[in-house]
N, CA and C of each residue as an Amber inpcrd file, in Angstrom:
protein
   420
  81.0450000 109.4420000 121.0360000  82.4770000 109.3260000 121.2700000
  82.7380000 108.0050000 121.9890000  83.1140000 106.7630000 121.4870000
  83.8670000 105.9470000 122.1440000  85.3670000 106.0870000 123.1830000
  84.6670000 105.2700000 123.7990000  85.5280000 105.4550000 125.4440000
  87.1500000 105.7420000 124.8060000  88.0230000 105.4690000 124.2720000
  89.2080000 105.6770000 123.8960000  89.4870000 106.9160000 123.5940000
  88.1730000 107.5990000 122.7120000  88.4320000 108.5210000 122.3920000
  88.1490000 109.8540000 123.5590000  87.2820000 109.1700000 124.3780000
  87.1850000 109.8670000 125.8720000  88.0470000 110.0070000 126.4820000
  88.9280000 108.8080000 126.7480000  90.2940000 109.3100000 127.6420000
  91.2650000 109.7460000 126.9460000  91.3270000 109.9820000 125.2470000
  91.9640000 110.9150000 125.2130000  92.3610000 112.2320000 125.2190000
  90.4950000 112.4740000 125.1710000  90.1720000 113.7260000 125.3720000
  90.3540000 114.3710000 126.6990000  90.0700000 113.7090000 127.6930000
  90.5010000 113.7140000 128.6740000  91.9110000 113.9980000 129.1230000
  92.7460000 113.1630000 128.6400000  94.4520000 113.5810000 128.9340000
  94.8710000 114.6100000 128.2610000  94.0340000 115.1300000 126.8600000
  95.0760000 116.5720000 126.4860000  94.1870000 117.4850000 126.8750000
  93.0750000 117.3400000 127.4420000  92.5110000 118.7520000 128.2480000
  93.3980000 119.1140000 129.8560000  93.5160000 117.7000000 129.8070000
  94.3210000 117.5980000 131.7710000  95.9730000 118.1450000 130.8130000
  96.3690000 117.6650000 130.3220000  97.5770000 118.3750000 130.0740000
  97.4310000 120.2330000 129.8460000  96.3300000 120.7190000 129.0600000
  96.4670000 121.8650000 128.8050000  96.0100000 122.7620000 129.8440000
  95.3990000 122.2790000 130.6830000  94.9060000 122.6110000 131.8500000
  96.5550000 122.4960000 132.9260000  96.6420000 121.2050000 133.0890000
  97.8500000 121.8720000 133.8150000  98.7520000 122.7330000 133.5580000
  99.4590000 122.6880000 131.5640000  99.9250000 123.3460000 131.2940000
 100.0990000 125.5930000 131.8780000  98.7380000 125.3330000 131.7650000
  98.0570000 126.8840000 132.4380000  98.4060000 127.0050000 134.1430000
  98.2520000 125.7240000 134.6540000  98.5980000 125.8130000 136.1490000
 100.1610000 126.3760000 136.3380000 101.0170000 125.1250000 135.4260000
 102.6920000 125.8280000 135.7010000 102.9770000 127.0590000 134.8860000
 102.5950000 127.8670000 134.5100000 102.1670000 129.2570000 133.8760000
 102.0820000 129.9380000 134.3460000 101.0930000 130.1740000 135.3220000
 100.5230000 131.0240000 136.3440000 101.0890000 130.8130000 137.4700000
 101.6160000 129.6750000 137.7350000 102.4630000 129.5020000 139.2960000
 103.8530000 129.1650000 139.0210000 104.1000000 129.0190000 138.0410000
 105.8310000 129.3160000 137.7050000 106.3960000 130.1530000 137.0660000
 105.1620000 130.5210000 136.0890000 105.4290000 131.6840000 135.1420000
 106.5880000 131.3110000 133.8020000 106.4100000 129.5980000 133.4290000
 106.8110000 128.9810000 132.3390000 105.8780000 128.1850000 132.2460000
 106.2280000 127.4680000 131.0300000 105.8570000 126.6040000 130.0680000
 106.8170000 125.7730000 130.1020000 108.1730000 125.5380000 130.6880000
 109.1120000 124.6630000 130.9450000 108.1280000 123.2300000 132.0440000
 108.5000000 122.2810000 131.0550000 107.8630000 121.3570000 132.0920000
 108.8570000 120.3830000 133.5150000 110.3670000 120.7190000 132.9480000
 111.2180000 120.2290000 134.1280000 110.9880000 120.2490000 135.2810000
 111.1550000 119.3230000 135.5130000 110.6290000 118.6170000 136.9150000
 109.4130000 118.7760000 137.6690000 108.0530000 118.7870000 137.2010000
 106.8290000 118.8300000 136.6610000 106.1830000 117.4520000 136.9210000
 107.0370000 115.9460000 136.2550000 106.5080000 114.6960000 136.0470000
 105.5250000 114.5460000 137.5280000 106.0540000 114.6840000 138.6210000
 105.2030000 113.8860000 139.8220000 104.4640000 114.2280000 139.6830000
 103.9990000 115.7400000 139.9910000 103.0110000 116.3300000 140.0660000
 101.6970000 116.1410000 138.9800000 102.2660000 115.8840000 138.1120000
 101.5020000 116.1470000 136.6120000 100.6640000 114.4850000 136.5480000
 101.7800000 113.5250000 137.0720000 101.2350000 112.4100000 137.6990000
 100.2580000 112.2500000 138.3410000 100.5320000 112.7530000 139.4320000
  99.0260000 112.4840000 140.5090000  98.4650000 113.4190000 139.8550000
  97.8900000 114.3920000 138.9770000  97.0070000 115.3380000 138.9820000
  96.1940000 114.3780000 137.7980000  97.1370000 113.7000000 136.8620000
  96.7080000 113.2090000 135.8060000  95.8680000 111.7180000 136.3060000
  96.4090000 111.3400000 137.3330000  95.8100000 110.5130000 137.6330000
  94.1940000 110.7510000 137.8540000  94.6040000 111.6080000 139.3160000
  92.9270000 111.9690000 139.4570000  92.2300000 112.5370000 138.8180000
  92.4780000 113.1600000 137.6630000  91.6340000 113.3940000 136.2250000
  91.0220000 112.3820000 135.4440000  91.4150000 111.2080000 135.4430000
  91.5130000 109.9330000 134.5090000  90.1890000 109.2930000 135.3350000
  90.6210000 109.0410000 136.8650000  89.7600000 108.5760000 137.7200000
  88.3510000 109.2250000 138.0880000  88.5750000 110.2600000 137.6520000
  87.4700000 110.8640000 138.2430000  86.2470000 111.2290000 136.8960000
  87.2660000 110.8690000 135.8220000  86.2510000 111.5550000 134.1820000
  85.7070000 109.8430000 133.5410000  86.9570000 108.9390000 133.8780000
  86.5030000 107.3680000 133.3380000  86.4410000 106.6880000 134.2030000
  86.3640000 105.3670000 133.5540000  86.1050000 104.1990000 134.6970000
  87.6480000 103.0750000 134.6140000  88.4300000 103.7990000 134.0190000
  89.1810000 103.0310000 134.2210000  90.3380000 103.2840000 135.2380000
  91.0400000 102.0660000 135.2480000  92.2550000 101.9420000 136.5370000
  93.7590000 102.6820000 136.0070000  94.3360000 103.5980000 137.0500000
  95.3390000 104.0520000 136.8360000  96.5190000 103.7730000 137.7770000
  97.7650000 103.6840000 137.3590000  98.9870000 103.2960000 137.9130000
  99.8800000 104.4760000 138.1630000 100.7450000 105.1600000 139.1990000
 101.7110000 105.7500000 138.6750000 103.0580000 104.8730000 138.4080000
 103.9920000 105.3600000 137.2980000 105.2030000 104.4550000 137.2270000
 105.9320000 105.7550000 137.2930000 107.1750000 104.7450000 136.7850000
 108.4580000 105.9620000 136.7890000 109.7260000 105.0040000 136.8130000
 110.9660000 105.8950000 137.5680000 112.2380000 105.3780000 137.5970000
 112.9990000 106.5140000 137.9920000 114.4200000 106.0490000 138.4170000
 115.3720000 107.2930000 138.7460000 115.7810000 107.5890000 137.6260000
 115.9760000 106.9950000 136.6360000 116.9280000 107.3240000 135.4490000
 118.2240000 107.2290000 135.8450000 118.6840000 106.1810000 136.7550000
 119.8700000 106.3390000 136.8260000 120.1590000 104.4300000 136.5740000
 119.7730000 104.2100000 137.9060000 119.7780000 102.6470000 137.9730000
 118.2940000 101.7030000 137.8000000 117.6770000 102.2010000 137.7250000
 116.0640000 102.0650000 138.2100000 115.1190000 102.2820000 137.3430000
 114.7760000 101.9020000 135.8380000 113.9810000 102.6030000 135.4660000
 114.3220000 104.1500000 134.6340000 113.5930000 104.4540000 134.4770000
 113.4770000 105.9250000 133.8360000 112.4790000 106.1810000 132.3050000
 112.8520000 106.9470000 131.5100000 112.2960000 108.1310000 130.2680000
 113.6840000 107.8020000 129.5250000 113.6430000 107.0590000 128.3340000
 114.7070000 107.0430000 127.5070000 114.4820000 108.1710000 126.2690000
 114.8520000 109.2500000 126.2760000 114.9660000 110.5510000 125.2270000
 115.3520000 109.6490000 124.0340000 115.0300000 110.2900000 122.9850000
 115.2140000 109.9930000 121.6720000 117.4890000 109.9330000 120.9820000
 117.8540000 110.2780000 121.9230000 119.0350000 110.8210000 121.8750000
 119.5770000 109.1640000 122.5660000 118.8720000 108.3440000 123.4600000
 118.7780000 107.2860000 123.8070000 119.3910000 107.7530000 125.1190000
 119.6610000 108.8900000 125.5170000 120.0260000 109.2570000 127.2060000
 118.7820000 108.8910000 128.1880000 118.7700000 108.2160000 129.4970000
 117.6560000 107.7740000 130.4660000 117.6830000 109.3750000 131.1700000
 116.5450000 109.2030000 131.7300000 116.1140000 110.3130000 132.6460000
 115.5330000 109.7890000 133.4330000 114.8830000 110.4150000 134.4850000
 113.9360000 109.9820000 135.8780000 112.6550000 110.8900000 135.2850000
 111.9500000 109.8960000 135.7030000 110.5980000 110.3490000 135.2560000
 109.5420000 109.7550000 135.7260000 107.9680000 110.3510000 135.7590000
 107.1960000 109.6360000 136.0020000 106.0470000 109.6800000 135.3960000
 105.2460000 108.6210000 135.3280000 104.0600000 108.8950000 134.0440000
 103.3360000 107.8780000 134.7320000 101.8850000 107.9240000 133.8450000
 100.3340000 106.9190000 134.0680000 100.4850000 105.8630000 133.3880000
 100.0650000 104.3610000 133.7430000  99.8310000 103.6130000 133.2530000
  98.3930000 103.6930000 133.4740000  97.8760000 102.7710000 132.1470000
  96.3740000 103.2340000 131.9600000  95.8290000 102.0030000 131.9150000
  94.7580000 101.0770000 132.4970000  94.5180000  99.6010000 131.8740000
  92.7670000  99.8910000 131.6260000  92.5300000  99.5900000 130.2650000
  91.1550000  99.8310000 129.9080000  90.9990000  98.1240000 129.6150000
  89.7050000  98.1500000 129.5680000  89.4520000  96.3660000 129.2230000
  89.8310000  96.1080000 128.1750000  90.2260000  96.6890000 126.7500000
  90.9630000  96.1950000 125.6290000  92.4600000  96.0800000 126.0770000
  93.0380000  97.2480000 126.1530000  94.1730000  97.4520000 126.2880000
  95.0630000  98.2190000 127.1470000  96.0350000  98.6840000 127.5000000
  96.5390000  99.2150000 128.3970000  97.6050000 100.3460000 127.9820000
  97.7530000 101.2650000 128.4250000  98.6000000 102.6690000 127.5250000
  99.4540000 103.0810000 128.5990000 100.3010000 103.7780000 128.2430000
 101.0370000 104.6200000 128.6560000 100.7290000 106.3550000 128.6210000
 100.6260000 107.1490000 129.4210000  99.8570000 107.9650000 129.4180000
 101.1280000 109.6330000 129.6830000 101.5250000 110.0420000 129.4680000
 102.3780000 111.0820000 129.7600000 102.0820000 112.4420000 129.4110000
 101.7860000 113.4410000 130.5280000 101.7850000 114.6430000 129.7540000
 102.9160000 115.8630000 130.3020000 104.1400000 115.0110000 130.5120000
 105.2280000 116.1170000 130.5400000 106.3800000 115.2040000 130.0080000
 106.1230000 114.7700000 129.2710000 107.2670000 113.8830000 128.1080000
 108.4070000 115.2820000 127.6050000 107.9590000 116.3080000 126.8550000
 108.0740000 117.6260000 126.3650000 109.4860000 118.0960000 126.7070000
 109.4760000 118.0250000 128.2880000 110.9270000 118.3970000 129.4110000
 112.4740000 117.7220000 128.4080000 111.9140000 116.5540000 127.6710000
 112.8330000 115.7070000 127.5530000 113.0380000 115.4740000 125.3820000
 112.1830000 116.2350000 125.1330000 112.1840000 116.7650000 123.6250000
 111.2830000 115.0850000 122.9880000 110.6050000 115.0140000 123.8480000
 108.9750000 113.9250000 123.1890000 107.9190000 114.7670000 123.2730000
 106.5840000 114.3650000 122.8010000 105.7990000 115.0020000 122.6230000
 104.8000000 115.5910000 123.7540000 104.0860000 116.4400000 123.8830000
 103.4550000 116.8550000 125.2060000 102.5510000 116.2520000 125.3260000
 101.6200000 115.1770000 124.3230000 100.8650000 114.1150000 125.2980000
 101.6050000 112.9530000 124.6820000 101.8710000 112.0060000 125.1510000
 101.8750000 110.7410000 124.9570000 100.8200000 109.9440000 125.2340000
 100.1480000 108.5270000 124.3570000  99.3010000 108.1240000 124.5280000
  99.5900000 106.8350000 123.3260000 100.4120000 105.6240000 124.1270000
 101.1290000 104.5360000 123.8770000 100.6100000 103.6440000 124.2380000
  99.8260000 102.8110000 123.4140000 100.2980000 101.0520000 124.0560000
 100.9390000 100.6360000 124.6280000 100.5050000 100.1030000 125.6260000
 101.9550000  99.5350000 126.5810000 102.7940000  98.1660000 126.2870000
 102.5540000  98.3370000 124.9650000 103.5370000  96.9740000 124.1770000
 104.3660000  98.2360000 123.3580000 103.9510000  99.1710000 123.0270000
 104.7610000 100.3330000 122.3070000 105.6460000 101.5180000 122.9580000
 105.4110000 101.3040000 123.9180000 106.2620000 102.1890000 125.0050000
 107.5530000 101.8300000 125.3830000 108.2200000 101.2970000 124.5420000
 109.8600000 100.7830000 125.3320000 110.4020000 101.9330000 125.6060000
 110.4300000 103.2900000 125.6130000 111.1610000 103.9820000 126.1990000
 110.4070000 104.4220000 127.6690000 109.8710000 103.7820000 127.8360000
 109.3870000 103.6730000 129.6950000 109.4790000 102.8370000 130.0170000
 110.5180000 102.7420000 131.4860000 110.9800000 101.7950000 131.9860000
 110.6110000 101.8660000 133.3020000 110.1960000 100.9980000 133.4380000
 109.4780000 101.0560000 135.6070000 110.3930000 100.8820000 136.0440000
 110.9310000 101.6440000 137.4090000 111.5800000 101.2450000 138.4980000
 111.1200000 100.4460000 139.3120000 111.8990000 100.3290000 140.9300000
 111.1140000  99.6260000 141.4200000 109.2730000 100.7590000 142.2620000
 108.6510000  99.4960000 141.8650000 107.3460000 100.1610000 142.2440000
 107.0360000 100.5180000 144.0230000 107.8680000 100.0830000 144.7790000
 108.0840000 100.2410000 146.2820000 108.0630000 101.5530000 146.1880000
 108.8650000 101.7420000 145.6880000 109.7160000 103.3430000 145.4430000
 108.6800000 104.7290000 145.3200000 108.3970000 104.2240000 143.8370000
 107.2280000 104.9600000 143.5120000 106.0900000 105.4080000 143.7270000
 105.4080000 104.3150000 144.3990000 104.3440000 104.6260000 145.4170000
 104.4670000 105.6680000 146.4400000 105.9370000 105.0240000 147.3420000
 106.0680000 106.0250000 148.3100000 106.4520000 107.5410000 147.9010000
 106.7120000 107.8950000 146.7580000 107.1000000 109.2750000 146.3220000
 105.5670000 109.6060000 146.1720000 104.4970000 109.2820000 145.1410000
 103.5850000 109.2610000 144.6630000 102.4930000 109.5130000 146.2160000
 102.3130000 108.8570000 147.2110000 102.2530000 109.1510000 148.5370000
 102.7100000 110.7950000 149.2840000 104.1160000 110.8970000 148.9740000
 104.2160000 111.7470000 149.5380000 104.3990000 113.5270000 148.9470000
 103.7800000 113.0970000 147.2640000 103.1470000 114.1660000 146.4030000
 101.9870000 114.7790000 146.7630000 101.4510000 113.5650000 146.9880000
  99.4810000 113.5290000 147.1120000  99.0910000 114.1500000 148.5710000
 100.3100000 113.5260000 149.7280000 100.3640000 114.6530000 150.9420000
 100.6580000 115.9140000 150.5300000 101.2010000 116.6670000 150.3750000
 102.0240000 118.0250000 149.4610000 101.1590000 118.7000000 148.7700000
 100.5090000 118.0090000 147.2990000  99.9250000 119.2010000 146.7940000
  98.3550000 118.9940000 146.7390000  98.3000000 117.5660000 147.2960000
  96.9190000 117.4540000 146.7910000  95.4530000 116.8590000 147.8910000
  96.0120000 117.0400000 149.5670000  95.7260000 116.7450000 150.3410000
  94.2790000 117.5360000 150.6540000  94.3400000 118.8030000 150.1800000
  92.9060000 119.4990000 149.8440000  91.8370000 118.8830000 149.2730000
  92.0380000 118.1710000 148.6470000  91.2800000 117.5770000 147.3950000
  90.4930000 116.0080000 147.6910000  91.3760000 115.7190000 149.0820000
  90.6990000 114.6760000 149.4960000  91.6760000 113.0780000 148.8290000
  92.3250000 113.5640000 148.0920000  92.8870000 112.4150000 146.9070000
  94.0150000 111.2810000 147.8160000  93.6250000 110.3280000 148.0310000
  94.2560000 109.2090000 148.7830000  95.1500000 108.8150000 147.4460000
């Protein structure tokens, strides 16, 4: 299996795997308002199975960034940027909330409907996720 095909294997097991998490602790399959979380979890899945570098992005969907739906309405959202030594992706596995597909796995020359906010921003949300749900885990 070449590495590409590793991290993709990787992101729809971490998606179906979380999928089962908001299941059992929400008792849906609704992924609304899901993105952060699914973020940092996806992150430290990526990091911890490959060797490559991960980003969180996002946006408010208002002024800032966002998830442009197919309907061309923005949303707030947040997703992985992925940079492997060929190329670099866009990585999403709660697109779904917003009627896209439940993994995404984009070139990041093919992704115009993800728009970064500012990254100040994001970090500090992304920060104060990783305090919240994932501080057990050790995950800085």
């Amino acid at each position: 299996m070449d590495d590409l095909s590793n991290l993709r294997s990787v992101v729809c097991h971490a998606r179906d795997v979380f999928e089962q998490i908001v299941q059992d602790s929400l008792e849906t399959k609704d992924m609304k308002g899901t993105c952060g979380i699914a973020t940092c979890y996806l992150m430290y899945v990526i990091q911890k199975f490959t060797e490559y570098k991960c980003f969180a992005r996002g946006g408010d969907g208002d002024s800032d960034g966002g998830y442009i739906d197919h309907l061309g309405q923005m949303h707030g959202h947040y997703w992985v940027e992925v940079h492997t030594p060929s190329i670099n992706f866009v990585v999403d596995i709660t697109a779904d909330q917003f009627g896209g597909d439940q993994v995404v796995f984009l070139p990041l020359e093919q992704s115009h409907q993800y728009i970064n906010g500012r990254q100040d921003l994001i970090d500090e949300h992304v920060i104060h996720i990783r305090e919240m749900f994932f501080s057990s885990l050790g995950v800085q």
